[in-house]
C-alpha positions, -999 to 999 in steps of 0.1 A, spaced: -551 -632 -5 -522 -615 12 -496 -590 11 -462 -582 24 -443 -550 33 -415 -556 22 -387 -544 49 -366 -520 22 -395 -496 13 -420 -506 43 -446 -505 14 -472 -536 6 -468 -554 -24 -490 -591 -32 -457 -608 -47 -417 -604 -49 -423 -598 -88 -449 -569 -81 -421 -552 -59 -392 -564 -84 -416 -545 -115 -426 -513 -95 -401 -504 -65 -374 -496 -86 -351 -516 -55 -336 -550 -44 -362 -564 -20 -347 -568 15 -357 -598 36 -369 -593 70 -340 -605 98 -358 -633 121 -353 -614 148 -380 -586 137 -403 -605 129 -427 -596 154 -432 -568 135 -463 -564 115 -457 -566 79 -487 -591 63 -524 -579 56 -546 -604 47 -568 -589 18 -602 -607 29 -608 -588 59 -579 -564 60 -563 -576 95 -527 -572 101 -506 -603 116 -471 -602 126 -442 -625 103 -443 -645 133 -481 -654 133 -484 -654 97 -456 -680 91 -472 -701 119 -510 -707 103 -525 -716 70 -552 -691 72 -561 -656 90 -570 -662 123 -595 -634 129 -615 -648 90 -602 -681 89 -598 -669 48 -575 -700 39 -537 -680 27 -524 -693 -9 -503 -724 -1 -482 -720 -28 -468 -683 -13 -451 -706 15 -427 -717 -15 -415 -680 -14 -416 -673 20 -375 -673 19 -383 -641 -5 -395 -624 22 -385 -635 54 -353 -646 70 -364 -673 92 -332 -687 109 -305 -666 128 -271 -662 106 -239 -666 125 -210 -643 116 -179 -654 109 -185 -685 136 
């Protein structure tokens, strides 16, 4: 239903084992604070949503194409989504 551009390559992949099999590189995560950057294209009616927008619905908000619940579960693949302290 979806797929993610993975922040290393800046390439779209559906899963974190399609990139793992064919990138020949360690996935990066995106940092929370870029994630108004466009990196999710929903495959129904090929829109683009920012990691912000996409980890804030449960569907595309220009289809309404329902995403894959189950890709939530491996949304820590992909995106960093709290601010890491260092060294505090």
């Amino acid at each position: 239903m979806v797929a993610i551009k993975f922040r290393c390559c800046l390439q779209y992949y559906p899963c974190h084992l399609c990139h793992q099999e064919s990138a020949g590189h360690s996935a990066v995560q995106w940092p929370a604070d870029e994630h108004h950057i466009t990196a999710v294209h929903c495959g129904v009616c090929n829109s683009e949503l920012s990691i912000r927008d996409y980890l804030a619905v449960n569907g595309c908000p220009r289809c309404a194409a329902e995403f894959n619940p189950g890709c939530r579960l491996h949304s820590q693949l992909y995106f960093i989504t709290e601010t890491r302290q260092e060294n505090a």
